[in-house]
KELO-890056 format. One record per atom (N, C-alpha, C): residue in one letter; atom name; y, z, x. Coordinates in steps of 0.001 Angstrom, whole numbers, plus 500000, padded with zeros to 6 digits. Layout:
<rs>
 residuo atomo      v      w      u
       A    CA      Y      Z      X
...
</rs>
This chain:
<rs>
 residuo atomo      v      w      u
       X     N 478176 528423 498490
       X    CA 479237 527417 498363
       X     C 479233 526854 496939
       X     N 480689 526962 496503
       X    CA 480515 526131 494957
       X     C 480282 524731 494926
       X     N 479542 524410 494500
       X    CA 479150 522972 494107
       X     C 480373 522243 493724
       X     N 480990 521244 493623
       X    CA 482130 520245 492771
       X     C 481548 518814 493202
       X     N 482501 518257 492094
       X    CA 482107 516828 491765
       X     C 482789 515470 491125
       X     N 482908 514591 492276
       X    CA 483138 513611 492359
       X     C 483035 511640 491892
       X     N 483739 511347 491420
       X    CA 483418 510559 490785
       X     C 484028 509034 491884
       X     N 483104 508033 492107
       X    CA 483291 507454 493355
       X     C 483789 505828 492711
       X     N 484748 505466 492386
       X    CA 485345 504238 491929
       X     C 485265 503175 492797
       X     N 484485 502020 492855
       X    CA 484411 501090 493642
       X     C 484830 499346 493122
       X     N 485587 498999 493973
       X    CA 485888 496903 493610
       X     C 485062 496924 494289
       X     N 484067 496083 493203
       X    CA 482919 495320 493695
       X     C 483390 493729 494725
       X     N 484833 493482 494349
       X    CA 485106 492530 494951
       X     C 486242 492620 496117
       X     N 486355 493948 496511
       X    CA 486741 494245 497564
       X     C 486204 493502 498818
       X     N 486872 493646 500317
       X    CA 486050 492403 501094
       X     C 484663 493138 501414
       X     N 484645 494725 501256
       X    CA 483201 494861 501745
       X     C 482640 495618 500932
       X     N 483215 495772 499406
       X    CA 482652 496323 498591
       X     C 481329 496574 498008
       X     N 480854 495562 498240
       X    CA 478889 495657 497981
       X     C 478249 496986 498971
       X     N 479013 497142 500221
       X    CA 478658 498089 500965
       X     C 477637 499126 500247
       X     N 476576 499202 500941
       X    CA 475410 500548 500032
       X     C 476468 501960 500671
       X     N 476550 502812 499305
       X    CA 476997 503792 499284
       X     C 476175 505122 499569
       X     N 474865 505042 499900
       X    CA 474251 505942 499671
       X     C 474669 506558 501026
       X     N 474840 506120 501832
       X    CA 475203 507119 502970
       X     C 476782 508311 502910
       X     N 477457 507184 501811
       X    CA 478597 508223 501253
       X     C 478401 509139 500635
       X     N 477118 508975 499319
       X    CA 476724 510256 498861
       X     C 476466 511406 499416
       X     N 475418 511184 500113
       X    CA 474641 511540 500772
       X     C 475415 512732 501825
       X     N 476634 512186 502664
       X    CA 477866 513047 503408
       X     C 478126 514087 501969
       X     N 478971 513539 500872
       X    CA 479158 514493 499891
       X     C 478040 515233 499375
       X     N 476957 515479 499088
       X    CA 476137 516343 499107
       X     C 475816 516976 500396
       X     N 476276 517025 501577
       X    CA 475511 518173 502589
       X     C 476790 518927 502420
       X     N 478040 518757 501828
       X    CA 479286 519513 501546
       X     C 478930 520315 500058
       X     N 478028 519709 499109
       X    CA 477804 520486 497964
       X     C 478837 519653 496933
       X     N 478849 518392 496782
       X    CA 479861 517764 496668
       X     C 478966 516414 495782
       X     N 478641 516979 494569
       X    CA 477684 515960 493858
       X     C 478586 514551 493320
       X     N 477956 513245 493438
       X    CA 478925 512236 492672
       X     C 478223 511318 492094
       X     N 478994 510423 491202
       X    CA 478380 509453 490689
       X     C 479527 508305 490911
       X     N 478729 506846 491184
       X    CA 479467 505690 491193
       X     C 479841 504782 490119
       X     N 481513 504572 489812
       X    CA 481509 503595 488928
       X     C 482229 502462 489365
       X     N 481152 500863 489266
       X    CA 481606 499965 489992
       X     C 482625 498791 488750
       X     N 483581 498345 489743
       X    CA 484826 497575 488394
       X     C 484698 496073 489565
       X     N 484922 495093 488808
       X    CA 484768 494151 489483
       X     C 486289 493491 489067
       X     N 487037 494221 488137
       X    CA 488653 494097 488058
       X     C 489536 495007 487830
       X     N 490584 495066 489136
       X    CA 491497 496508 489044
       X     C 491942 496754 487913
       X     N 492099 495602 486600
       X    CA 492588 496112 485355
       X     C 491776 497195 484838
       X     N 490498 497618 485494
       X    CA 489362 498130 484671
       X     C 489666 499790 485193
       X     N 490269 499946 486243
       X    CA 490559 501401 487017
       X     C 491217 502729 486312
       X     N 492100 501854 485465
       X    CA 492556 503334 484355
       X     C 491607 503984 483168
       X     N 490720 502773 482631
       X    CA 490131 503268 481836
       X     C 488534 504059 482881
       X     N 488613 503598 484128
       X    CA 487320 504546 484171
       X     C 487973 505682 485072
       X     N 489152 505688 485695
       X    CA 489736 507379 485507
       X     C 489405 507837 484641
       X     N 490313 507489 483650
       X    CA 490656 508462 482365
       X     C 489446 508807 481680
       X     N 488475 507694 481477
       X    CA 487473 508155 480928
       X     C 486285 509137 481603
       X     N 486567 509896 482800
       X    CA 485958 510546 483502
       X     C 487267 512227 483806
       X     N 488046 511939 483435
       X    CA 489179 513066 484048
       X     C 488901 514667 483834
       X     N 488353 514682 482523
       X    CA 488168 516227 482684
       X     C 486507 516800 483380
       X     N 485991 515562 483867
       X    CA 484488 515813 484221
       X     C 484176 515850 485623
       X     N 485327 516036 486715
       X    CA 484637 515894 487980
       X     C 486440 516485 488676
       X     N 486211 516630 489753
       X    CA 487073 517394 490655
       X     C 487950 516869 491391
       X     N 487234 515653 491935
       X    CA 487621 514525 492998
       X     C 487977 513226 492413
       X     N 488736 512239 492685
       X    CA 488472 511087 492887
       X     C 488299 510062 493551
       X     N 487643 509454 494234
       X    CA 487207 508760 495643
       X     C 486806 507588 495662
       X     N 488361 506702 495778
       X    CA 488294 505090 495125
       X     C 488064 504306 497061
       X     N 486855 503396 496305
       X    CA 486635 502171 497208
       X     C 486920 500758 497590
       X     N 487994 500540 497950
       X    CA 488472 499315 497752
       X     C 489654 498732 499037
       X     N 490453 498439 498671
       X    CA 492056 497728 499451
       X     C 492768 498219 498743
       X     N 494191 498276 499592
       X    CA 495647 498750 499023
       X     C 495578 498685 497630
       X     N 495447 497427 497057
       X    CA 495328 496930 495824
       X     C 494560 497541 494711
       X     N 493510 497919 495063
       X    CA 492702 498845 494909
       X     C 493416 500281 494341
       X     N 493412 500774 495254
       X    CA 494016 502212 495410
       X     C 495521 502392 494234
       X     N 496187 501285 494702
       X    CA 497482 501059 493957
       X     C 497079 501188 492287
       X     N 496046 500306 492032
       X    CA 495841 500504 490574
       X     C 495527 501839 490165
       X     N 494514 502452 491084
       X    CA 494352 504066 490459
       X     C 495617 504866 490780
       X     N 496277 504989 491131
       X    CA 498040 505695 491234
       X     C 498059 506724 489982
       X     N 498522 505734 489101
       X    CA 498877 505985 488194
       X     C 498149 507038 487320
       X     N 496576 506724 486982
       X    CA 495733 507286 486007
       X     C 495458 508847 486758
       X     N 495197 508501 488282
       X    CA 495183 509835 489537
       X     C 496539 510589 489344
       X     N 497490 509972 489036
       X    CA 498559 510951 489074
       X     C 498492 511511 487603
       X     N 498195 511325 486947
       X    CA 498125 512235 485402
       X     C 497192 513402 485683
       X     N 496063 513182 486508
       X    CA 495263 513995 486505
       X     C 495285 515038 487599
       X     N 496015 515174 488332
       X    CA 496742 516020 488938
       X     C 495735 516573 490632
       X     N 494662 515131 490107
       X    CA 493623 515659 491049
       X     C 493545 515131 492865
       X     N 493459 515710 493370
       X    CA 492734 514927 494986
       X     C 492320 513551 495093
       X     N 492479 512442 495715
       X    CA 491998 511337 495698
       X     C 491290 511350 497248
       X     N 490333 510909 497579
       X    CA 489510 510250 498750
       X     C 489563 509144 499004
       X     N 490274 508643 499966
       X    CA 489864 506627 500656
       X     C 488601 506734 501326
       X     N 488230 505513 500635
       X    CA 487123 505118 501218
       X     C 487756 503507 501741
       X     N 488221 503008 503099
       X    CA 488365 501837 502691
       X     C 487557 500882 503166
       X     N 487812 499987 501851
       X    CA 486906 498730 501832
       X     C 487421 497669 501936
       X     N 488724 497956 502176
       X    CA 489398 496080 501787
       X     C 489770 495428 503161
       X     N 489943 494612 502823
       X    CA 490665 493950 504141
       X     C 491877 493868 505162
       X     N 493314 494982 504233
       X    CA 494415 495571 505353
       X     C 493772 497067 505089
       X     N 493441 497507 504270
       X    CA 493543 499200 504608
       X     C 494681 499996 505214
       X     N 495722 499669 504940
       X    CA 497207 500256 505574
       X     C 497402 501809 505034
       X     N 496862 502026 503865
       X    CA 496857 502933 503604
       X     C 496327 504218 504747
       X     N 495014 503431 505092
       X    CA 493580 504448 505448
       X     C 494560 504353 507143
       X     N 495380 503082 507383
       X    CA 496132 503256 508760
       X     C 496923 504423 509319
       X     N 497850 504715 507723
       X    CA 498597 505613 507788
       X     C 498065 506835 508008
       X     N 496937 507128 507169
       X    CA 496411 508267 507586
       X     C 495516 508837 508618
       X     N 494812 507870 508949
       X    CA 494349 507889 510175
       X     C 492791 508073 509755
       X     N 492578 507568 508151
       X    CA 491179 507568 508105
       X     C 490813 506188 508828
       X     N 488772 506862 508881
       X    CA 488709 505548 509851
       X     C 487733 504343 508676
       X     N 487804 503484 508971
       X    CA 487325 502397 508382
       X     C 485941 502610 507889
       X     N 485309 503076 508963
       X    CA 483755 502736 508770
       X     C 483514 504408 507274
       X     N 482713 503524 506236
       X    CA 482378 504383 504922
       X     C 482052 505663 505454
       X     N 481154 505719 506417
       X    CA 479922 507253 506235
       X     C 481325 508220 506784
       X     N 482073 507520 508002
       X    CA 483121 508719 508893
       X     C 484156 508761 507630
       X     N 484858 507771 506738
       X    CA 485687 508085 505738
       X     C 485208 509618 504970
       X     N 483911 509264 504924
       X    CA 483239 510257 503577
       X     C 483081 511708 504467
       X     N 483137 511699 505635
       X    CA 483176 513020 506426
       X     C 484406 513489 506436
       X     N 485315 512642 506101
       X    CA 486929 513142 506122
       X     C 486848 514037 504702
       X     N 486449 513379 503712
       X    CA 486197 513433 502271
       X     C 485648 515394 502256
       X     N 484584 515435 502636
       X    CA 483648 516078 503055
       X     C 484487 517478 503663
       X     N 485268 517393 504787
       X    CA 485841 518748 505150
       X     C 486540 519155 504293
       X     N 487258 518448 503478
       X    CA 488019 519117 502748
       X     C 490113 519515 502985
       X     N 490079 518452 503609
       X    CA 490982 519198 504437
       X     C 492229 518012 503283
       X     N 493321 518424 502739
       X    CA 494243 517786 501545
       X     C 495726 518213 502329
       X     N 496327 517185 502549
       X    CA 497360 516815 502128
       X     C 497958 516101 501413
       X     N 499803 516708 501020
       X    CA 500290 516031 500135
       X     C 501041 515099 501020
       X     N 501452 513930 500272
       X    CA 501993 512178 500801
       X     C 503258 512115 500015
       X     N 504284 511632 500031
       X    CA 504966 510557 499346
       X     C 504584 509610 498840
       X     N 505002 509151 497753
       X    CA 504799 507850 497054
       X     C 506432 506849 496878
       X     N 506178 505633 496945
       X    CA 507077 504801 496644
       X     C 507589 504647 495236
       X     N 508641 504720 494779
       X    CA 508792 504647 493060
       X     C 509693 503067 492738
       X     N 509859 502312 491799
       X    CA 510338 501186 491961
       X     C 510408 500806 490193
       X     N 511179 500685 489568
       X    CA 510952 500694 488048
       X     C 509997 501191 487647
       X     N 509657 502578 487661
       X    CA 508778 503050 487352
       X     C 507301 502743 487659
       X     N 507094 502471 488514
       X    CA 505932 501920 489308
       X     C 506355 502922 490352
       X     N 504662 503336 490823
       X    CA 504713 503708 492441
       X     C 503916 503069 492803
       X     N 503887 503177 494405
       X    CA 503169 502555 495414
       X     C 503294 503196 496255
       X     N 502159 503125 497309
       X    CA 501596 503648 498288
       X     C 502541 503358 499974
       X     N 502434 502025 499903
       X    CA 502483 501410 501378
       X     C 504008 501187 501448
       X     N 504401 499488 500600
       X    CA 505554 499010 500722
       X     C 505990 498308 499320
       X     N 506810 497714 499324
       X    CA 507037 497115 498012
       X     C 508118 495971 498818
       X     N 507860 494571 498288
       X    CA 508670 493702 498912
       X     C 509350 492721 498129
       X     N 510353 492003 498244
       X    CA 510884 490741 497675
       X     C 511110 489793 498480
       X     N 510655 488404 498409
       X    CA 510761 487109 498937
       X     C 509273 486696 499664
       X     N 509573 486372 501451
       X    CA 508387 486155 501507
       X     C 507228 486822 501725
       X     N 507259 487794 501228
       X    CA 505608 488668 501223
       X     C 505127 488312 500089
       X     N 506162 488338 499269
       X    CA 505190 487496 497687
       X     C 504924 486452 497592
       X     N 505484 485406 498415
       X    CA 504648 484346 498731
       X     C 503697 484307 499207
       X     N 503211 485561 500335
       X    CA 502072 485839 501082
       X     C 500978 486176 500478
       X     N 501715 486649 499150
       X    CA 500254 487420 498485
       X     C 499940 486301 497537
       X     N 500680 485966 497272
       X    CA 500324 484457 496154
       X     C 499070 483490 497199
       X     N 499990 483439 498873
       X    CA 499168 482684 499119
       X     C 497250 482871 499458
       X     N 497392 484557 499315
       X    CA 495878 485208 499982
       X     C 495238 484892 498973
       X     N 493882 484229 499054
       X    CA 493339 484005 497914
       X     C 491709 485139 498285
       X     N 491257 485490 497488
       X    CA 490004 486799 497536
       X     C 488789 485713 498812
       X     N 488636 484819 498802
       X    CA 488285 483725 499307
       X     C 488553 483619 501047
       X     N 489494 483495 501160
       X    CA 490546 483619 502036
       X     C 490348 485185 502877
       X     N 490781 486111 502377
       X    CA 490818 487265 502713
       X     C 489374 487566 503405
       X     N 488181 487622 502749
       X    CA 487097 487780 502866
       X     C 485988 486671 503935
       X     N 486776 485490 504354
       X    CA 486147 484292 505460
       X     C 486918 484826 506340
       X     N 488616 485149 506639
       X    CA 488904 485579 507823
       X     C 489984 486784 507619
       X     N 489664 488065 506943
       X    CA 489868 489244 507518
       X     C 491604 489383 507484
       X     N 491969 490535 508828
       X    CA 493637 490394 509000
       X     C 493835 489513 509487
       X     N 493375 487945 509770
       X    CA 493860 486907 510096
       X     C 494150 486243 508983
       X     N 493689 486341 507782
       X    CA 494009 485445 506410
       X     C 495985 485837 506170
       X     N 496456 487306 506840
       X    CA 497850 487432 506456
       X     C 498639 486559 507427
       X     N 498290 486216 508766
       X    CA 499204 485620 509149
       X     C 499181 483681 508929
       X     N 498011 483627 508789
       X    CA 497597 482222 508469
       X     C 498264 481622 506697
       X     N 498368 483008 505880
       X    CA 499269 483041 504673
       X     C 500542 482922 505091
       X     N 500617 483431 505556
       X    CA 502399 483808 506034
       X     C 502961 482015 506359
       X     N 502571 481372 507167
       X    CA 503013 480216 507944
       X     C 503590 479296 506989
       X     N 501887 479233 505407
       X    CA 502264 478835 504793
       X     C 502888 478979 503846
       X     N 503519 480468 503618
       X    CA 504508 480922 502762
       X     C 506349 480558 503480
       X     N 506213 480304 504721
       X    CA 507699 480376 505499
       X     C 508114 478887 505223
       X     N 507038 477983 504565
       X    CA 507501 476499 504694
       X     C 508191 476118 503519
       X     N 507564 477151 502674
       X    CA 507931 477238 500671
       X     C 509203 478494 500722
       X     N 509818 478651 501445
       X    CA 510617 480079 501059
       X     C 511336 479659 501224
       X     N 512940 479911 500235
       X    CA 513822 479488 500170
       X     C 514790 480878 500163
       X     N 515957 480885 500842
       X    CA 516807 481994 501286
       X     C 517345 482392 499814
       X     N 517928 483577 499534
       X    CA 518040 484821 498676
       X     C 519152 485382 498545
       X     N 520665 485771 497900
       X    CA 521327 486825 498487
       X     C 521220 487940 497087
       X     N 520938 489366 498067
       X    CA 520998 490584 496917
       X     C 521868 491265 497894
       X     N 522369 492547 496588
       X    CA 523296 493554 497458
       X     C 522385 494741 496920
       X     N 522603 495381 497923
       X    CA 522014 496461 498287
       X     C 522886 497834 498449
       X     N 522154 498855 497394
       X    CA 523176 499987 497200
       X     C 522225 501034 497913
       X     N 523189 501880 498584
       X    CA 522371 502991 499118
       X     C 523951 504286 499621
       X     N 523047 505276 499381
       X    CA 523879 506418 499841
       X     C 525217 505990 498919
       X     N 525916 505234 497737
       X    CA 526981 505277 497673
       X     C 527765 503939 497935
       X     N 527058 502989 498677
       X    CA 527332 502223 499619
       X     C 526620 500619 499413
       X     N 527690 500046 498885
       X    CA 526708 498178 498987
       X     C 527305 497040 499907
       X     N 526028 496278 500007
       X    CA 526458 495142 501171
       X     C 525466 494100 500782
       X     N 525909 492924 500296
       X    CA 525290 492158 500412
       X     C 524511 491371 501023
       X     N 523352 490764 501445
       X    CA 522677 489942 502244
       X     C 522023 488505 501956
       X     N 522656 487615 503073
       X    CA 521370 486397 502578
       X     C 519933 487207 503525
       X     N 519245 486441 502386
       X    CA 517761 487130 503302
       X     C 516547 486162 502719
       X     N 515655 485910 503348
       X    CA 514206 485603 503364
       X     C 513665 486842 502895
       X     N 513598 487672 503080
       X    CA 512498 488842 503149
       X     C 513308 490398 502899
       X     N 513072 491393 501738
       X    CA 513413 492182 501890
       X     C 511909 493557 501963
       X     N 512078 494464 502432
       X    CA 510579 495321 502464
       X     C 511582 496478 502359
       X     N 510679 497430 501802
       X    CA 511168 498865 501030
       X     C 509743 499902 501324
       X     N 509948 500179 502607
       X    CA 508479 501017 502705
       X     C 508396 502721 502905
       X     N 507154 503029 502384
       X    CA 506865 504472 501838
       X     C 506479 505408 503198
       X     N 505358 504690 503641
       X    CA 504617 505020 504952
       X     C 504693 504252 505681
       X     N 503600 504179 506789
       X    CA 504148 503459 508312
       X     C 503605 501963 508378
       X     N 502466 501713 507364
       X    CA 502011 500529 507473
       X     C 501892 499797 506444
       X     N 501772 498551 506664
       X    CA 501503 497808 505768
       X     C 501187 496146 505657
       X     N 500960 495047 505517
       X    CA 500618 494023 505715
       X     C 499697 493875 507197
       X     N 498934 494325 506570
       X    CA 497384 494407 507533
       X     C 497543 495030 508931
       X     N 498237 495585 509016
       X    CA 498870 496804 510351
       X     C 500230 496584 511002
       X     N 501352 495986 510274
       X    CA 502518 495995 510632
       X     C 502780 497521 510381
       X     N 504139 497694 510902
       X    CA 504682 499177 510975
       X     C 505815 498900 510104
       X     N 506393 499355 509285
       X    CA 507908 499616 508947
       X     C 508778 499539 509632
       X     N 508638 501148 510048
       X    CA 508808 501608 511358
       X     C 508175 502381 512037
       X     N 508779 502197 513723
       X    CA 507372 502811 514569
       X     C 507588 504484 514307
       X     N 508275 505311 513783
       X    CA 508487 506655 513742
       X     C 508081 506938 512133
       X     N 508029 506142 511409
       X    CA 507880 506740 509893
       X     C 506337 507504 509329
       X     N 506464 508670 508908
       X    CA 505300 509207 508516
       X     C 505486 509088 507036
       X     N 504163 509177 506381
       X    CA 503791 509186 504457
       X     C 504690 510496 504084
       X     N 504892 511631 504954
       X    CA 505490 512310 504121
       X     C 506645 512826 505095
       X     N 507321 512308 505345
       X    CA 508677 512164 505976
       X     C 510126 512106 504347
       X     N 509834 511908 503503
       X    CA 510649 511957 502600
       X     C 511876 511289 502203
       X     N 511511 510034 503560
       X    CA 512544 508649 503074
       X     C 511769 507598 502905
       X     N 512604 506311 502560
       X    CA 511958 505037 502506
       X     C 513207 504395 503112
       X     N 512331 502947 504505
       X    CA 512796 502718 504906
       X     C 512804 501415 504951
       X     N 514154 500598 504776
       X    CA 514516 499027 504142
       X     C 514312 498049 505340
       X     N 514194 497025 505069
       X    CA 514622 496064 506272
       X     C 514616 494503 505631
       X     N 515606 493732 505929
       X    CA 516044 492773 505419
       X     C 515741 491659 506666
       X     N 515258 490800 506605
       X    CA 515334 489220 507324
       X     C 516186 488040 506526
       X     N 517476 487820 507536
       X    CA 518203 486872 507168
       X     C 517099 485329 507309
       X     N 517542 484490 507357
       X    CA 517345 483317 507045
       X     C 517352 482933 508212
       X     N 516267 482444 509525
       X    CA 516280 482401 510796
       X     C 515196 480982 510669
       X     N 515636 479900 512097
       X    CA 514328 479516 512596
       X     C 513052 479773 512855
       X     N 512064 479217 512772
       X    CA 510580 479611 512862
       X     C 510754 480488 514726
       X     N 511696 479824 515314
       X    CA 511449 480238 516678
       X     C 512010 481745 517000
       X     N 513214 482003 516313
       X    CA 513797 483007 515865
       X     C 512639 484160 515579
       X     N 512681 483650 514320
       X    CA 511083 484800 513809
       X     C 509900 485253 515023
       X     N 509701 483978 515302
       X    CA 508327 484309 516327
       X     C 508812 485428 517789
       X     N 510330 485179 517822
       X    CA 510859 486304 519114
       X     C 511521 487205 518227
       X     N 511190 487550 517111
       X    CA 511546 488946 516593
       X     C 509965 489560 516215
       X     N 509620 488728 516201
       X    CA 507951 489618 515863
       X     C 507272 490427 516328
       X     N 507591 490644 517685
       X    CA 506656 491809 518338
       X     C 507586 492936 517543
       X     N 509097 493300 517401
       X    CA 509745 494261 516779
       X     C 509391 494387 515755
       X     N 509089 493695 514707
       X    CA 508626 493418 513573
       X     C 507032 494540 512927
       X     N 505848 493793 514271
       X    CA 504845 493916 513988
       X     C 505061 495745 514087
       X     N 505703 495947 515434
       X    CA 505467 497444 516070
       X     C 506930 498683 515003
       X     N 507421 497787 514678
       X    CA 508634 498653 513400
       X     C 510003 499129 514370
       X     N 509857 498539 515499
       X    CA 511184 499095 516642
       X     C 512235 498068 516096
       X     N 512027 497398 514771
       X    CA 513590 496176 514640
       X     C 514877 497369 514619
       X     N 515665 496683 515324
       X    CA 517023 497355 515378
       X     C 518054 496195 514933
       X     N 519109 497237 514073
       X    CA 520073 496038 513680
       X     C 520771 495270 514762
       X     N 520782 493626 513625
       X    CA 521161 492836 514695
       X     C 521519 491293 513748
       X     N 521960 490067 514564
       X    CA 522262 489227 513916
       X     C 521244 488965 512694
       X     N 519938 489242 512770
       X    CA 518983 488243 512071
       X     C 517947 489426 511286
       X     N 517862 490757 511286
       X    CA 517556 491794 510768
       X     C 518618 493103 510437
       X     N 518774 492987 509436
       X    CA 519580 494641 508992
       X     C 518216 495401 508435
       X     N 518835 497207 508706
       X    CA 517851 498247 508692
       X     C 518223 499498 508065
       X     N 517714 499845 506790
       X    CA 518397 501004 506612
       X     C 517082 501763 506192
       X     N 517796 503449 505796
       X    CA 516779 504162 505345
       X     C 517239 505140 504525
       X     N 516488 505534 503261
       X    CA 517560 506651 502508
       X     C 516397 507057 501602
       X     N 516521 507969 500438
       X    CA 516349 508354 499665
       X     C 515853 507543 498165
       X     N 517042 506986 498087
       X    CA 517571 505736 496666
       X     C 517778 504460 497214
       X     N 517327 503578 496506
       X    CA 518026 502194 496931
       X     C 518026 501325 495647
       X     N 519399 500883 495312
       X    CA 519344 499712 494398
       X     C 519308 498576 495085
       X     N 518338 497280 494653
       X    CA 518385 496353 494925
       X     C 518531 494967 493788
       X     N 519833 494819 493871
       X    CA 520302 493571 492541
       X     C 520116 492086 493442
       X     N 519987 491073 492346
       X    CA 520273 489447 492646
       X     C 520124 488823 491485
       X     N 520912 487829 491799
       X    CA 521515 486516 490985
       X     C 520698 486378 490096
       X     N 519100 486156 489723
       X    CA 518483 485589 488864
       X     C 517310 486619 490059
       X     N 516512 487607 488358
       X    CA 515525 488007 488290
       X     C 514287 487402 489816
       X     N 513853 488355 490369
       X    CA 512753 487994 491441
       X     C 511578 489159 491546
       X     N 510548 488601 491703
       X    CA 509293 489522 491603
       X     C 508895 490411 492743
       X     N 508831 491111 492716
       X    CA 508190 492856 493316
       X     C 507170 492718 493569
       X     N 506691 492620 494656
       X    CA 505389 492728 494948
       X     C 505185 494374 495428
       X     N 504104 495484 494843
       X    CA 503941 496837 495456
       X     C 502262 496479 495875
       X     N 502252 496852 497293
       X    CA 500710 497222 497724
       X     C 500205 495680 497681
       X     N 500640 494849 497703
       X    CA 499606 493404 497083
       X     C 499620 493028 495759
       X     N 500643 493426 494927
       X    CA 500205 492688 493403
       X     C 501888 492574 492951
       X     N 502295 491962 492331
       X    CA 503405 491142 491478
       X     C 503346 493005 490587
       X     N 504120 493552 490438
       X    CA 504504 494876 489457
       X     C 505866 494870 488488
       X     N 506662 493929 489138
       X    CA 508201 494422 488757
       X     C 508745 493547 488747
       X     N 510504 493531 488561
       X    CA 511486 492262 488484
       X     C 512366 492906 489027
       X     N 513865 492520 489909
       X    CA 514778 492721 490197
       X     C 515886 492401 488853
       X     N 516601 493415 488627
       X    CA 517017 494509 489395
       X     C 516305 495636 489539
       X     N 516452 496432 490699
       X    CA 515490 497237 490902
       X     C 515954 498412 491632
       X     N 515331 499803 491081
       X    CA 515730 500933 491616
       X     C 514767 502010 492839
       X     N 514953 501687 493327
       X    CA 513610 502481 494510
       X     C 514002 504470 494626
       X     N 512958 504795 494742
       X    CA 513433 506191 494957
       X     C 511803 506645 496049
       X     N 512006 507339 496754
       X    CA 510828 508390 497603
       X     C 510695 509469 496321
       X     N 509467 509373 495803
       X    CA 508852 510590 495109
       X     C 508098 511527 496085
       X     N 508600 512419 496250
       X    CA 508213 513632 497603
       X     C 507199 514270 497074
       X     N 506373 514730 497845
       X    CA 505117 515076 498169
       X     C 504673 515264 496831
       X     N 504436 513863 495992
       X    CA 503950 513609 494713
       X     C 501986 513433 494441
       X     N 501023 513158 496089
       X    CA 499665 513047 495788
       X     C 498915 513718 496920
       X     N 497855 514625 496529
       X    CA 497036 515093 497348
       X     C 496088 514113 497757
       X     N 495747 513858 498980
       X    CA 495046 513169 499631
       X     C 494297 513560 501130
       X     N 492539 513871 501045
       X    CA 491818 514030 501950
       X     C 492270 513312 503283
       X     N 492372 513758 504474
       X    CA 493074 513434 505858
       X     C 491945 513853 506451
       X     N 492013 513424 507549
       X    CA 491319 513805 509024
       X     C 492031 515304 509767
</rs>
């Protein structure tokens, strides 16, 4: 068996990032699968230790959260190479979609067979992303998660964010181009998603796969708290169907314009400004699966 080799990128401040890795090695060597760890304690730090490793190893096999992962995108996509989840963070929507499992040593056995598929990626002013990309209140959500927060209570820190993001959110109208076709909306919330999950195991939608080759929209008008709370099981599970208080689309392209500039949140981090152009980049990253 040929030997290859892996280079294992870890946030030290991921929620379980300290995690001892040696049992991950350890899986990659009974595959012949030698690595070394480089730990960043800030995602700004992720391109330079790609790049500064790219022509020296085979793999790349980042440890962290969405957020995480999102930062290596970019430097992984130059290098044309395989990426491995390991996840460590606290939604892991990514590792949802694919059906890796949480716990490190079984991730690193996924790692380990060998088995690659290609995914879709989200594109958005030149930014991609993995999961979703949102405007209104999810970026309040992420403003409100503090590393603190995330790490005392888990996927409960998103909805306990959320409550207090719905009290600060103020309604929105953008129009929305697709297929040819615009319609304006007031909205609270717009989401633009790649794959099936995202905000700590919501669905998009309940049918959408990573490499299905659309992205699929969904808009929340401006509703009562009570409203929301009896649209949420549709919400959580991705079955929203259009209706007074949610519109739903899905396509290829989507322009999304409004009145005065608003921030993009992709994967968990502020990336972009409206106006904004979305596109599905088709089967743009190889990625180890179960």
């Amino acid at each position: 068996m040929q030997s290859k080799s892996a280079l294992i990128v870890v946030n030290a401040l991921a929620r379980q990032g300290q995690e001892d890795l040696e049992q991950v090695r350890e899986v990659l060597r009974s595959a012949a699968i030698g690595s070394s760890v480089y730990t960043i304690e800030n995602v700004t730090h992720m391109k330079d230790a790609i790049r500064r490793h790219g022509d020296l190893v085979d793999y790349y096999i980042v440890g962290g959260g969405d957020g995480t992962l999102n930062a290596a995108l970019e430097p992984i996509l130059e290098t044309g190479l395989p990426l491995g989840v390991l996840p460590l963070g606290t939604a892991n929507d990514l590792a949802r979609t694919l059906e890796i499992p949480f716990d490190a040593k079984a991730a690193a056995q996924v790692i380990a067979a060998g088995r690659v598929k290609w995914i879709d990626l989200g594109w958005v002013n030149y930014k991609h992303y993995l999961n979703v990309a949102s405007i209104g209140l999810a970026v309040k959500v992420s403003h409100a998660l503090s590393g603190s927060t995330k790490k005392r209570w888990g996927v409960l820190a998103y909805p306990l964010s959320f409550f207090k993001a719905y009290r600060a959110m103020r309604p929105f109208r953008a129009r929305i181009t697709c297929n040819g076709q615009s319609q304006v909306f007031k909205s609270i919330q717009i989401a633009i998603g790649n794959g099936r999950h995202y905000g700590g195991g919501l669905a998009i939608r309940h049918d959408a796969t990573i490499d299905d080759h659309r992205l699929n929209l969904y808009s929340l008008k401006p509703q009562p708290m009570w409203q929301l709370i009896r649209s949420a099981p549709a919400i959580v599970t991705g079955t929203m169907q259009q209706g007074d208080f949610i519109r739903v689309m899905e396509g290829e392209e989507f322009q999304v314009d409004t009145r005065k500039p608003m921030p993009i949140d992709t994967d968990g981090e502020v990336t972009t400004y409206t106006p904004a152009r979305f596109r599905v980049k088709k089967s743009a990253l190889q990625v180890f699966v179960p």
